[in-house]
C-alpha positions in Angstrom: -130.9 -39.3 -67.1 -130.6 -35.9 -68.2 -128.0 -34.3 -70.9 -125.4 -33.1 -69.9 -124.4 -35.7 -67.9 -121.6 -35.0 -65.6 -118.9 -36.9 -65.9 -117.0 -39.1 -63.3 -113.5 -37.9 -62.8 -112.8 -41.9 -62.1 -114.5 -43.8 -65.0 -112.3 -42.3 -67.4 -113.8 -44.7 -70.5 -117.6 -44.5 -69.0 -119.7 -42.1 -71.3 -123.3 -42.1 -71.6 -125.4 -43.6 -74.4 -125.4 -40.8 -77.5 -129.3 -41.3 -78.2 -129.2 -39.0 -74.9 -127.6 -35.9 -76.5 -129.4 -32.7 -76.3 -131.5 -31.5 -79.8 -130.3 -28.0 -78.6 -128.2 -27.3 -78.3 -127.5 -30.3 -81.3 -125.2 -32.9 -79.6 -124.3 -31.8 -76.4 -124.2 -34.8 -74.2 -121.9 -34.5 -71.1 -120.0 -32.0 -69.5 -116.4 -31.9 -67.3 -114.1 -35.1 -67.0 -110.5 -34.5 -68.5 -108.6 -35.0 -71.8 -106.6 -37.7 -70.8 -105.6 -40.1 -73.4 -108.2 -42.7 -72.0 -110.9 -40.6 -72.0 -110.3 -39.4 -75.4 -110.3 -42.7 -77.1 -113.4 -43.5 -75.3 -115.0 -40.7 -76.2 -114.4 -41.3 -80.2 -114.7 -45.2 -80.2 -118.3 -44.1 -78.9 -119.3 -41.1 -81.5 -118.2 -38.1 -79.0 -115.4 -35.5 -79.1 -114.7 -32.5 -76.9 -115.8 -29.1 -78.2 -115.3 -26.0 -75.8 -114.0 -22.3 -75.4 -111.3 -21.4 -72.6 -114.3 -20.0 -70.6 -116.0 -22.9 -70.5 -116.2 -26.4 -68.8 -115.2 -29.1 -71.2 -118.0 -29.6 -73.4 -118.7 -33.5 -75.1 -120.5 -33.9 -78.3 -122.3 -36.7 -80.4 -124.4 -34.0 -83.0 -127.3 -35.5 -85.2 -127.2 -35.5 -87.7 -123.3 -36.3 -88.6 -120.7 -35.5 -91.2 -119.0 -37.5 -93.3 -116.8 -37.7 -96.1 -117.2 -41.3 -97.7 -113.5 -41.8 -99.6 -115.3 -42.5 -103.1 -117.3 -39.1 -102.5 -114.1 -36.4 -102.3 -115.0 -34.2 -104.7 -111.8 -32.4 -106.7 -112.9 -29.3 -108.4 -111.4 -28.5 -112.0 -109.0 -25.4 -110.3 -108.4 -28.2 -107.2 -107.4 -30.8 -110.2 -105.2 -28.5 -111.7 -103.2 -27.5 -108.5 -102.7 -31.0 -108.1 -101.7 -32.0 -111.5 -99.0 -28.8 -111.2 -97.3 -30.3 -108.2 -96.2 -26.8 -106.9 -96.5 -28.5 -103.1 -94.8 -31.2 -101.0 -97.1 -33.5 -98.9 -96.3 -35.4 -95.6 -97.1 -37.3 -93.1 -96.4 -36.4 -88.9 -93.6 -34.4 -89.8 -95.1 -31.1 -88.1 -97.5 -32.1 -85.9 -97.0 -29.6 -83.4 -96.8 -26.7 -86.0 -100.0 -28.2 -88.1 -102.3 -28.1 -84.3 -100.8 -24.8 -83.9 -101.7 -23.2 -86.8 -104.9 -25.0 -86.5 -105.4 -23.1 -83.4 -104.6 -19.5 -84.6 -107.1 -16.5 -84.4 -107.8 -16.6 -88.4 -109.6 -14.5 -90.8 -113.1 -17.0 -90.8 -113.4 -16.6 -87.0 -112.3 -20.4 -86.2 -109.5 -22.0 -84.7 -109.8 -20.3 -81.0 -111.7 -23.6 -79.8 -108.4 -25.4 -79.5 -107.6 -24.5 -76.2 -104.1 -25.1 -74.7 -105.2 -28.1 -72.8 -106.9 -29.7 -76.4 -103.2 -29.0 -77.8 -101.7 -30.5 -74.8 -103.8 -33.7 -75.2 -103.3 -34.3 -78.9 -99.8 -33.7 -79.0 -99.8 -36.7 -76.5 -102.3 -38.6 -78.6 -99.8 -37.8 -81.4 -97.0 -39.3 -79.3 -99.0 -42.0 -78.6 -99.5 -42.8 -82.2 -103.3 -42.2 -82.3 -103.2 -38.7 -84.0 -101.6 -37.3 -87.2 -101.3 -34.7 -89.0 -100.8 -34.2 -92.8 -98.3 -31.2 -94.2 -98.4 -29.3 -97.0 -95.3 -27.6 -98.1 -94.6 -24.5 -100.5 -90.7 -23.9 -101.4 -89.8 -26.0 -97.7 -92.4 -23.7 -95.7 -95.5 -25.0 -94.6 -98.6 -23.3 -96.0 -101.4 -25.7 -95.4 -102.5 -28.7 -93.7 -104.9 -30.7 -91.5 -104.4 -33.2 -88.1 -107.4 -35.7 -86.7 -107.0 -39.1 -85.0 -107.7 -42.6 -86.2 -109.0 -45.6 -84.7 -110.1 -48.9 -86.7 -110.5 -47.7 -90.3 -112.0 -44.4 -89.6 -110.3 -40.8 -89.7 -111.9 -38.5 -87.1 -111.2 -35.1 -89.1 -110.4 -31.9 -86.5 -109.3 -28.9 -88.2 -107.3 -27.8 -90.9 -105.4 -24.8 -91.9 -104.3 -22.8 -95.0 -101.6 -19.7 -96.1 -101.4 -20.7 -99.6 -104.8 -21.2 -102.0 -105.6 -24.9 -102.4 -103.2 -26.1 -99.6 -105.2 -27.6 -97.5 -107.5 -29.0 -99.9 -104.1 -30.5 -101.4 -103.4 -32.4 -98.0 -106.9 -33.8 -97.6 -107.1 -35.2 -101.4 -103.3 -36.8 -100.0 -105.0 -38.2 -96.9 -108.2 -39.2 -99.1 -105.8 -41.0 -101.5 -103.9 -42.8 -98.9 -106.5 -43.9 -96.7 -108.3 -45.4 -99.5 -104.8 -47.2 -100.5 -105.4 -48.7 -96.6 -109.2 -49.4 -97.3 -110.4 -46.9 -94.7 -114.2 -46.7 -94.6 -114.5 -42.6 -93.5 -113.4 -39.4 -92.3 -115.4 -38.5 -89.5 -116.2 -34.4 -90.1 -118.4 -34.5 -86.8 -120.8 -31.2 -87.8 -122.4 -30.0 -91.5 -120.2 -26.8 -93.0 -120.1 -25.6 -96.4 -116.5 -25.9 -97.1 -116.8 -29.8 -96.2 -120.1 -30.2 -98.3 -118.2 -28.8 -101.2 -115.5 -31.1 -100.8 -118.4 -34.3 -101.0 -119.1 -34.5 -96.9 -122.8 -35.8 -96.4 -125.1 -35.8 -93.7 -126.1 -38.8 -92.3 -127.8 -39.8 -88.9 -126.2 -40.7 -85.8 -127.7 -44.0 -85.0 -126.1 -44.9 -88.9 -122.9 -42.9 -87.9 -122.2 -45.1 -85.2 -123.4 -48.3 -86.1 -120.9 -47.7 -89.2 -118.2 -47.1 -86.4 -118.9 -50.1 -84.4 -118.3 -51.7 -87.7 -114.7 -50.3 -88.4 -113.7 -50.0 -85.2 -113.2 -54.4 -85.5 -110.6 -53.4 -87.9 -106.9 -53.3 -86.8 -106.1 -49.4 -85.9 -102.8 -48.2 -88.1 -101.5 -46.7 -84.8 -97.7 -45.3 -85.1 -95.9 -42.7 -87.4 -97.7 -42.8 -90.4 -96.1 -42.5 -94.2 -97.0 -42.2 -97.3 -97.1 -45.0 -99.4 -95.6 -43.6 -102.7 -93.1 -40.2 -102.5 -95.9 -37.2 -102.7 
């Protein structure tokens, strides 16, 4: 078998084995099937997520090597620190889903965003519904300037985007999320492909065969599925 595989449109949980992802370009593994709920919580029990333009089939990925931010290993700058010690913002929990995934998706000023196609916002705000993705808000004076949405599964955090109008806000809402997963004993946030603004913030590299040998691991840990709170008033 040959990457891309082409997926069945009635296997819906049936993805090939990662090792046979493409080295160029890095990941690609498998192309067409839908983003049905099913499928998408196949796709990341197994080290894949979608990745694709509007003018493009949909695309599934399992890069090598993978990023990941270990809890212990969030990095707060001295300027981050003192933002947070200020506590000019107001963080929450799945409160704004649908405005976080939008703003995610936004033409912005770095060029990213435009991947989230309407159908990937149609099939996370159902994952949302479904209690499998959340999003974490970060509010200036009741308006929302920042924030960040993903899905989780065992102990993990599968990172997709985040957004910011406000200096440090989105950096405020992951160090929340850091801070409460580790409360929960989550082992990772999954931040799928190397970037400097993750690196800064203390995401490594590490291979896929470890990547998903440690999410076999924490995916035999109950998943927090459901509205999720924070554990202390933020």
């Amino acid at each position: 078998m040959t990457a891309p595989y082409l997926l069945s449109d009635e296997q819906l949980d049936l993805f090939p084995d990662v090792e046979l992802a493409l080295d160029e370009p890095n990941g690609l593994l498998a192309v067409g099937g839908d983003l049905s709920p099913q499928r998408l919580l196949a796709a990341y029990q197994n080290g894949i997520f979608p990745w694709f333009s509007d003018d493009q089939p949909i695309l599934w990925w399992s890069p090598n090597p993978r990023s990941v931010l270990k809890l212990d290993d969030f990095k707060i700058s001295r300027s981050l620190k003192k933002t947070l010690n200020k506590k000019i913002f107001h963080v929450t929990f799945d409160t704004a889903f649908d405005d976080v995934i939008s703003a995610c998706a936004g033409t912005r000023k770095d060029g990213f965003g435009t991947w989230i196609t309407n159908d990937m916002l149609d099939a996370y705000r159902t994952l949302h519904k479904k209690g499998y993705a959340h999003s974490v808000e970060c509010w200036f004076e009741q308006k929302l300037v920042g924030g960040l949405y993903g899905l989780s599964l065992g102990h993990a955090f599968f990172g997709e985007s985040m957004f910011t109008r406000k200096t440090d806000a989105s950096k405020v809402a992951l160090a929340h999320l850091v801070w409460q997963l580790k409360q929960w004993q989550f082992d990772f946030i999954d931040a799928q492909v190397s970037s400097a603004h993750m690196t800064s913030l203390g995401a490594n590299d590490i291979s896929r065969r470890q990547f998903i040998a440690e999410l076999q691991q924490t995916l035999k840990l109950s998943s927090r599925i459901g509205q999720w709170q924070f554990d202390i008033k933020t």
